[in-house]
N, C-alpha and C positions, 0 to 999 in steps of 0.2 A: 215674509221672513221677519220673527221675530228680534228685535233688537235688543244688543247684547246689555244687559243689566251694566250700569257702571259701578265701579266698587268706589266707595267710600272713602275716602283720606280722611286722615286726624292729626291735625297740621301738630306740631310741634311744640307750639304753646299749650293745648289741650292735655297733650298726653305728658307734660310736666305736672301742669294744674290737678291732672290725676294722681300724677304719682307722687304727689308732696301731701293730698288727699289722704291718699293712704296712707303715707307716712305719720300720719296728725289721727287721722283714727286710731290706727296701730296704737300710739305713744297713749291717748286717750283711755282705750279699754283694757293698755295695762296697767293704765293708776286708776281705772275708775274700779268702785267698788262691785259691780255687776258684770266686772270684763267674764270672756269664755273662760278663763283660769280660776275666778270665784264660782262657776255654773257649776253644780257637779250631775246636770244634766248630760254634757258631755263626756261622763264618763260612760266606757264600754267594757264589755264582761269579755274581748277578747284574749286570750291566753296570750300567756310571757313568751312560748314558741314564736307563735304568731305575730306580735308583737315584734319580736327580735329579727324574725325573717323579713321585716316589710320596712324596717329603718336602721338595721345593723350598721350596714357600709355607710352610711352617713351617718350613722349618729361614730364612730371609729375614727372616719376622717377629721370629725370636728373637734373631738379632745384630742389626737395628735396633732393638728394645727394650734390648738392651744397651748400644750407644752411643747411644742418648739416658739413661741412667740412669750410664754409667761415661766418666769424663771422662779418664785415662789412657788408655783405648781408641781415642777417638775422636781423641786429639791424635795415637796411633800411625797415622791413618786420613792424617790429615791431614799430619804430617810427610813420609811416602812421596808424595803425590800433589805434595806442595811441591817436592820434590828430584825426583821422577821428571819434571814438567812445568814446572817454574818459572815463568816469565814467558812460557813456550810455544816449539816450537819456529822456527826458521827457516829456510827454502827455498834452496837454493843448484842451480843449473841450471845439468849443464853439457853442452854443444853445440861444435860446431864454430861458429857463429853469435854473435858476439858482444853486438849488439843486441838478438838475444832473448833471453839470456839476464838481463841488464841490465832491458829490460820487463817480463819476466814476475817476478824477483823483487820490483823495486817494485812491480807493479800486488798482486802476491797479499800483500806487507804492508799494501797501504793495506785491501785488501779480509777478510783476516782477523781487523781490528782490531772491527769489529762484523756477523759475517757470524753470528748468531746471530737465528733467525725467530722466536723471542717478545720477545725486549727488548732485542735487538743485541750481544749477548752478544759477547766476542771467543773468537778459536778456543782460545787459552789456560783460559778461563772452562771451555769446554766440556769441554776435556782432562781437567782439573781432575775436574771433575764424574765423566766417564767413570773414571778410576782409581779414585774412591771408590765409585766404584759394586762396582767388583771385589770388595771384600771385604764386602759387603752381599750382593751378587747372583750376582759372578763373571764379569758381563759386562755389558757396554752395547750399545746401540744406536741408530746416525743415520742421519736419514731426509733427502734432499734435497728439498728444498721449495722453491716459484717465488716470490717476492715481487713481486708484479703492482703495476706501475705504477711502478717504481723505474729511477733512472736508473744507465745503468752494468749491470756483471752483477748479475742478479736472482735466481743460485742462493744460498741460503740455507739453513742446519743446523739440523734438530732434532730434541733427543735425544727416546726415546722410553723412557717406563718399563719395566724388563725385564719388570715383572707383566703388561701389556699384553699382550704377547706369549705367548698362549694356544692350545689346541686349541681349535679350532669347533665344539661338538656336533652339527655338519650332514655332519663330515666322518667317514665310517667306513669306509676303507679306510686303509691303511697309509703313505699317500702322505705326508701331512700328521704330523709328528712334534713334539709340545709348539709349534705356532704356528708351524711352519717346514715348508714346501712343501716334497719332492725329485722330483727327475726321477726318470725309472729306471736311471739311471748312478748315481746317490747325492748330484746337486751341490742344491745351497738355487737354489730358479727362485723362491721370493715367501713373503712372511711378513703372518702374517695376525693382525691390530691390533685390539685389542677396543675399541670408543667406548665410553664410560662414558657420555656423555648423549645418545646414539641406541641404543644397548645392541643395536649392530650390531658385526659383525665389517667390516672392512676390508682387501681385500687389497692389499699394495704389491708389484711385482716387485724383486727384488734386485739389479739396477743400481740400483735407489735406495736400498737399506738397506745399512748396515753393518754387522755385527755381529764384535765384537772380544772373546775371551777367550782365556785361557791354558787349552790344551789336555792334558787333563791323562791321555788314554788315546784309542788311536784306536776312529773311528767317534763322538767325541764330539758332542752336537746340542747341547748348554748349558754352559753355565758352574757349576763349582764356585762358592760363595764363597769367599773366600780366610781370612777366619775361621773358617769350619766348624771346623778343626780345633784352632783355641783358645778354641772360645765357650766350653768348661768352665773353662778357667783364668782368663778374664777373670771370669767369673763366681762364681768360688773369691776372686776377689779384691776384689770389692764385695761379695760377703758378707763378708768378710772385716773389713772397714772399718766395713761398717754392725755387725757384731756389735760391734765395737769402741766403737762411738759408744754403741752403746745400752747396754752395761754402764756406760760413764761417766754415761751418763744417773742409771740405776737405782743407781749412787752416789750422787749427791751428793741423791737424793731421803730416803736414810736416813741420818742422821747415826752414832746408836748404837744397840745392842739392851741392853736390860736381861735378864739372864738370870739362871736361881734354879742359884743350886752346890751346894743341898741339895736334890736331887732328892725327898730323903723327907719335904718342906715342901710339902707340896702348894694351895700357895695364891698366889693371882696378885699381882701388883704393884699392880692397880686396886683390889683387895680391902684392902689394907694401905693403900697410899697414898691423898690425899684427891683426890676429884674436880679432875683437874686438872695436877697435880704433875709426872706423871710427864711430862707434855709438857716440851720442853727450849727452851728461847729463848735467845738469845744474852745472854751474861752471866748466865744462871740460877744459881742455886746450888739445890741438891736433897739430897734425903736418898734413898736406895735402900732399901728394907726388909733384913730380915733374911736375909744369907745370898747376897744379890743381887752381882750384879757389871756390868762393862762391859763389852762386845763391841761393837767396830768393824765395818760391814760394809764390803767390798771386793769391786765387778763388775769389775776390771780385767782384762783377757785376759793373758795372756803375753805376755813383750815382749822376751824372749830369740829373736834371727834373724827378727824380725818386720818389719824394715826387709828381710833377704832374701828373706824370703815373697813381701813385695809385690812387689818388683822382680822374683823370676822368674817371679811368675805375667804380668807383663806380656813379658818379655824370652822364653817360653814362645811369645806369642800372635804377637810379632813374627820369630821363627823361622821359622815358616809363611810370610812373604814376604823371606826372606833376611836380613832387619833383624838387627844383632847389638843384645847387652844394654845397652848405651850407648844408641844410636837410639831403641833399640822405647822404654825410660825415659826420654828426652829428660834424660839425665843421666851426665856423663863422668866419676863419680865412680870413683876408681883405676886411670883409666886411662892412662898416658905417652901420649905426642903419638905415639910410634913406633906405640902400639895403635891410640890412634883412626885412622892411616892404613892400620892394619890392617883395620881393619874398614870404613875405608871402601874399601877393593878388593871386597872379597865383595859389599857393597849396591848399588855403581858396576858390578859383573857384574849383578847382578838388576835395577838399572835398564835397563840396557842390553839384556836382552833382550827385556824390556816396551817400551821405546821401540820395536826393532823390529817385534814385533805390531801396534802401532799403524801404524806407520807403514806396514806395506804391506798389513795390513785398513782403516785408516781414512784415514790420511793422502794415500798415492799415489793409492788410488780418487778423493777427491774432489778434488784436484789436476787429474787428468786429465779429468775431469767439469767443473770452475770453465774448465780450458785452452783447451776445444772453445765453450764459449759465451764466452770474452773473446778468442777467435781470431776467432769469428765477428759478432761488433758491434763490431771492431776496436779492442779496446783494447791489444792484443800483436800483434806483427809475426805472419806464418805460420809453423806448425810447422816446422824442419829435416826432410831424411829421419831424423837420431839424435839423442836427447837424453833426458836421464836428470834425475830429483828426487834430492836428497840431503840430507836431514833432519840438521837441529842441534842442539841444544838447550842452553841454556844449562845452564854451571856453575859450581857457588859457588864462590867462592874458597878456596883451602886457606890462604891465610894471612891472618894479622890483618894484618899491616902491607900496606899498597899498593903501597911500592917492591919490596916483596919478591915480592909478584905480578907486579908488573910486568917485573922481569929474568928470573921463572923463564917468564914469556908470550917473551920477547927471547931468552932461552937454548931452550925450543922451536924457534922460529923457525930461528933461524943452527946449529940441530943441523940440521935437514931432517926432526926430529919434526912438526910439525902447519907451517901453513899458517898467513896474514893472517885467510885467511875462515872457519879452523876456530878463531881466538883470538878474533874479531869475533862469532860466533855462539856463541859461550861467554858471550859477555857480554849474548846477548839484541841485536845488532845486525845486519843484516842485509848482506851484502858489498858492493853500491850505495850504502847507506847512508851506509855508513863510508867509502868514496872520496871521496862529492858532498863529505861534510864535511874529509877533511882536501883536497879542492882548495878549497874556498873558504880554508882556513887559510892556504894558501899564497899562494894571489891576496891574501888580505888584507897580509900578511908583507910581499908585494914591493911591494905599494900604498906600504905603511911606508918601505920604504926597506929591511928587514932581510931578514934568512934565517931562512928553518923549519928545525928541526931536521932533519925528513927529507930539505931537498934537499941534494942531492949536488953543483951548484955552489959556484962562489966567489962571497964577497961583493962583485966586481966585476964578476961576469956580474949578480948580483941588481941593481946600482946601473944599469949601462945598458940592463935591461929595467926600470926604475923607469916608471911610469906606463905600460908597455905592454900586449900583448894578456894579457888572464887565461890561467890554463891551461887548458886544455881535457883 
């Protein structure tokens, strides 16, 4: 009978000696000039699909562990999603038809203000949500849902987590791509929704889903995150911090070192000194033995370009969504008013093309979707033969002062640069809106006796329409 082979131990000291090994290589080949990150032997011709299916949920989990742990990161997440959506966009319709266009953008403000199917969320709320999601995920996703027993239109938004959105292990031909159906053209026909408390799959058809990301190679099936390519810098720069804190720590825990300057004294301080002494209290006086001296310790890190460390490792991370070094720091430090309008062009491009993603992956779909069910319980006139969405969105104002806003909105205007309804939807106001209210100004005005600024009568047409018909 052959005797049993003995297995091998690796006592404990070994498998440190290893793993500190590797740690010292590691550290080695990524400051040596020939490390794997210099080789571009290593690189591979596999697709971004591909790609994305084989490190997604890990590379997801590690930029949410980073902005829940890096607070600079997160306020970068959130400045973009602030400026890219604001107070959300606004609907402008334009038709030959005058009345529908008039109903249909009041009825879809009053209805987007809580068209949200877990807690009435507004469409703004949602937006919101969806941008941040991009540099977490790289993409979002909304599902139309029925709100049963509601009066008024009962279609209703809800976002879906991008993790949700999985492969089936039921499905094993090639049809089904990371939780997304295709036909045999290549178009998305349904997406398939993993329950977490029936631990069922779910399939929805894609008239009802959205799914919105910046495309970043064709033939793409998911979404990049849009951190991906700064999660090391972000993470260069709360180590960075925390090393910092924790040397100030392990200062102020050591006051002094008593050290022997005659090396050929070979005898300790506790040995000479009495039980006790050599402890130091505030106000102490002491004696030092023979030969002894004083030595300060200092954990402080370097603090030469230590304020630019930090700032490019964040201004790094916001490079990856156009953000210049102002933004992504949420700090205008050296920069003339000429630059910040500098760079607010660049990031006003990159809003601007994200707007449009949204808007005709996410926005125009459910638009047309809310149209057909409030054309048909008659809350909006009937369709025209032609008619078109045209998305707003608000934006901040470039100047501190108001009046100054307000002539450079007046000097637009009487150039034949933008329009009433593109200054009114800058401001987060809707084109109906802003009429109903300055006619009521005016009916009040002539109620008074006086004139509104904006009418273009005399004050003796206003006197002998005094108490007459309001405007219409």
């Amino acid at each position: 009978m052959a005797k049993p082979k003995r297995s091998v131990t690796v006592s404990t000291r070994e498998k440190k000696i290893e793993h500190y090994r590797s740690q010292v290589k590691a550290a080695y080949y990524s400051a040596a000039s020939d490390s794997p990150s210099m080789d571009f032997s290593f690189a591979s011709g596999v697709s971004m699909t591909d790609a994305l299916a084989a490190d997604l949920n890990i590379l997801r989990n590690r930029i949410r562990y980073e902005l829940k742990n890096n607070a600079p990161a997160k306020g970068l997440t959130r400045v973009y999603a602030n400026a890219c959506i604001s107070t959300g966009p606004t609907l402008c319709v334009e038709s030959n038809n005058d009345l529908f266009n008039e109903k249909v953008e009041f009825a879809w403000s009053e209805w987007s203000r809580n068209c949200g199917y877990v807690r009435g969320e507004s469409l703004a709320e949602i937006l919101h949500v969806g941008v941040r999601q991009f540099f977490t995920c790289g993409e979002y996703f909304s599902l139309n849902k029925i709100e049963l027993g509601s009066n008024g239109i009962s279609l209703r938004v809800l976002q879906i987590k991008p993790d949700r959105i999985s492969q089936p292990y039921f499905y094993k031909n090639n049809s089904v791509i990371e939780g997304i159906e295709f036909s045999n053209e290549g178009k998305p026909v349904a997406y398939h929704i993993y329950d977490d408390n029936k631990s069922i799959y779910v399939r929805e058809t894609a008239e009802n889903m959205r799914h919105v990301f910046y495309q970043e190679s064709p033939e793409q099936v998911r979404g990049e995150p849009w951190l991906a390519a700064g999660l090391g810098d972000l993470h260069k720069r709360r180590r960075y911090d925390e090393a910092r804190v924790a040397a100030a720590i392990v200062a102020a825990k050591f006051a002094i070192f008593i050290t022997n300057n005659d090396p050929s004294i070979n005898v300790s301080a506790e040995e000479i000194l009495d039980p006790g002494i050599v402890e130091l209290n505030d106000g102490l006086a002491t004696i030092l033995p023979p030969h002894c001296g004083i030595q300060s310790f200092s954990g402080s890190q370097p603090t030469n370009n230590a304020e630019e460390f930090r700032r490019e490792m964040i201004a790094n991370a916001g490079a990856g969504v156009g953000m210049s070094a102002a933004s992504s720091n949420q700090d205008s430090k050296g920069n003339s008013f000429a630059g910040a309008r500098y760079d607010d062009v660049g990031v006003g491009l990159e809003y601007e093309v994200v707007r449009s993603i949204i808007c005709n992956r996410d926005l125009t779909p459910l638009a047309k979707t809310w149209l057909k069910e409030a054309v048909a319980i008659g809350e909006v006139p009937p369709m025209p033969n032609w008619y078109r969405f045209v998305w707003r969105f608000p934006l901040a104002s470039r100047h501190t002062d108001p009046l100054k806003a307000a002539n450079a909105d007046k000097a637009r205007i009487e150039s034949g640069v933008d329009s009433y309804a593109q200054i009114w939807a800058e401001h987060g106001i809707s084109k109906e809106q802003r009429r109903q209210e300055i006619m009521e100004e005016i009916n009040w005005y002539r109620k008074q006796g006086l004139k509104h600024p904006l009418e273009k009568d005399s004050f003796e047409n206003v006197k002998e329409n005094e108490g007459g018909e309001d405007v219409q």
